[in-house]
N, C-alpha and C positions, 0 to 999 in steps of 0.2 A: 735165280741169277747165278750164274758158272763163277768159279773166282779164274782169276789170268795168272796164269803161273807167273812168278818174281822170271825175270828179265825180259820177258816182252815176249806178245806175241807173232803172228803171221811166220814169215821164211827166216827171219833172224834168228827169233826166239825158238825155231823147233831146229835148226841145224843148229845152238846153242844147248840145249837140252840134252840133246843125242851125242855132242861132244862132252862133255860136261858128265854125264853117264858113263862113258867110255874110260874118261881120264880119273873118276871117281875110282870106279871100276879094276882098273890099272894103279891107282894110288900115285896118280900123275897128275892132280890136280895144280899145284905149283909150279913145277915145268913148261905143263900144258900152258898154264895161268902168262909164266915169263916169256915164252916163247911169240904168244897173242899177241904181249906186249910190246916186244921189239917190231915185229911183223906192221903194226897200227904206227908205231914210231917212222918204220922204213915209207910208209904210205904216204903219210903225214910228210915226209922229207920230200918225197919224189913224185914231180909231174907227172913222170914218165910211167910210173907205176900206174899211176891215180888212172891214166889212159887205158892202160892194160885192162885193169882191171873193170872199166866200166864201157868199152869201147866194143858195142857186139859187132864191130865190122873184123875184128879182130880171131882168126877160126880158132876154133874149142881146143887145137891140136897146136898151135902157138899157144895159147896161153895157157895149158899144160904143162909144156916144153918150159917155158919162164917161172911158172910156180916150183914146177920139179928146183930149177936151178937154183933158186931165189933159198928155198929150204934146206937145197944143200952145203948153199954158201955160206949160210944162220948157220947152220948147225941143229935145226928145230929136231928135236925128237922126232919117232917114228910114226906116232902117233897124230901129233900135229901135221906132217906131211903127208899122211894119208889121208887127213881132214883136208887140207888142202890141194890133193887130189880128185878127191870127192867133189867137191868145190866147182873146181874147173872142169871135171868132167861133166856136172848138172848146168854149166852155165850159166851159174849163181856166184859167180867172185863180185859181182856188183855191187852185193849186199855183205862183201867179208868184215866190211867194218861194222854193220850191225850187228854182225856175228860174235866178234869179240865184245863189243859193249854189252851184249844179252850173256856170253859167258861171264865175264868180269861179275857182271850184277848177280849173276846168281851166284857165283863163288860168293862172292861177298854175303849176300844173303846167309848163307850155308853158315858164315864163319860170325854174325852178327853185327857186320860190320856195316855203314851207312857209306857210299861210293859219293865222291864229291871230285866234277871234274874241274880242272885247273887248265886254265891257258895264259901264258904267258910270254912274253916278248922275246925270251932267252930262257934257254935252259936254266931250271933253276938247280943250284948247290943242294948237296947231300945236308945240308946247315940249315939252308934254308927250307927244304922239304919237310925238315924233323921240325921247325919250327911253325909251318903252315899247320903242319899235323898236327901240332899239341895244341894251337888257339883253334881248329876247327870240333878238335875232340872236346874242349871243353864248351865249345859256344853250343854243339848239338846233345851231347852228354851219353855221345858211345865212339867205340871204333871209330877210326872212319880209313876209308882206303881211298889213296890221291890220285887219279888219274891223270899223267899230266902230259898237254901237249905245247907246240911253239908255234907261234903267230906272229912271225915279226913287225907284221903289219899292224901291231899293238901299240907298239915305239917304244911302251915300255908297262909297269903297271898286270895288275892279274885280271881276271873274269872267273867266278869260282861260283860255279852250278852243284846246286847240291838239292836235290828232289826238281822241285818246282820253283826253290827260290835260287834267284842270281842274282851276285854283289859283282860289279862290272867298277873295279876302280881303274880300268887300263889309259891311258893317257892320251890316245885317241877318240876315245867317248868324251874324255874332258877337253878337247879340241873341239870336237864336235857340237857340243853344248854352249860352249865360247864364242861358237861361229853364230850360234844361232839365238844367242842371248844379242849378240851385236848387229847380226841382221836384223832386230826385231827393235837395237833402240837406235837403227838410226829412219 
């Protein structure tokens, strides 16, 4: 039995790998790291993107063109935008969000740290963030690194995946549950 290398395999995890070596390599692992992260945030913000990038009606030479720009307007390192060249050039932006999640996971790996993603209703405070971090570091009893995204569709409340377990206190699952606890006594 093979082990699977820490962040996943198939076309995520081996264009995460190969970046990830690169930015090792370069001592651009954090850069590399914050760069991902705004890129996943800008994704996460925008339709339009979300199209872009998974839309193969879309030709290979447009969304080139938009990745170039997109990188230039960040500001992403050189290194990021040649990964994100790459990218667009293979026809693979479809999967750039698995691509960051499998880098993420192995930075983190690297640094011993446990990744636990976070979605919530509204951006959460820099307050708040240090305070999620210190009750998850002590419930798991290591690091831990916060991935966090926004779902307003939540109304309010968190959803906090950490390996294979998820605590979903978001205020629409307790709508949800309400609906169906009432459907059920009348």
């Amino acid at each position: 039995m093979s082990s699977e290398p820490i962040g996943g395999t198939g076309l995520a995890g081996r264009y995460a790998a190969a970046l990830f070596d690169l930015a090792d390599t370069g001592k651009e692992l954090d850069s590399v790291s914050d760069d991902l992260s705004r890129l996943n945030g800008m994704i996460d913000d925008s339709g339009d993107l979300r199209r872009l990038l998974q839309s193969p009606v879309i030709s290979r030479g447009d969304q080139g063109k938009a990745i170039r720009a997109i990188g230039e307007k960040a500001e992403f390192g050189q290194l990021t935008r040649n990964f994100l060249g790459l990218v667009s050039q293979n026809r693979r932006l479809f999967a750039l969000q698995g691509m960051i999640r499998a880098y993420h996971a192995i930075l983190s790996a690297r640094r011993g740290e446990i990744t636990a993603e976070v979605t919530s209703a509204t951006p959460l405070s820099e307050r708040h963030m240090a305070e999620l971090n210190e009750v998850l570091r002590q419930s798991v009893g290591s690091k831990v690194a916060i991935q966090s995204r926004v779902d307003p569709g939540l109304l309010g409340g968190l959803i906090v995946k950490i390996g294979s377990r998820m605590i979903d206190s978001s205020l629409k699952t307790k709508l949800q549950k309400l609906q169906f606890a009432l459907k059920g006594a009348a």
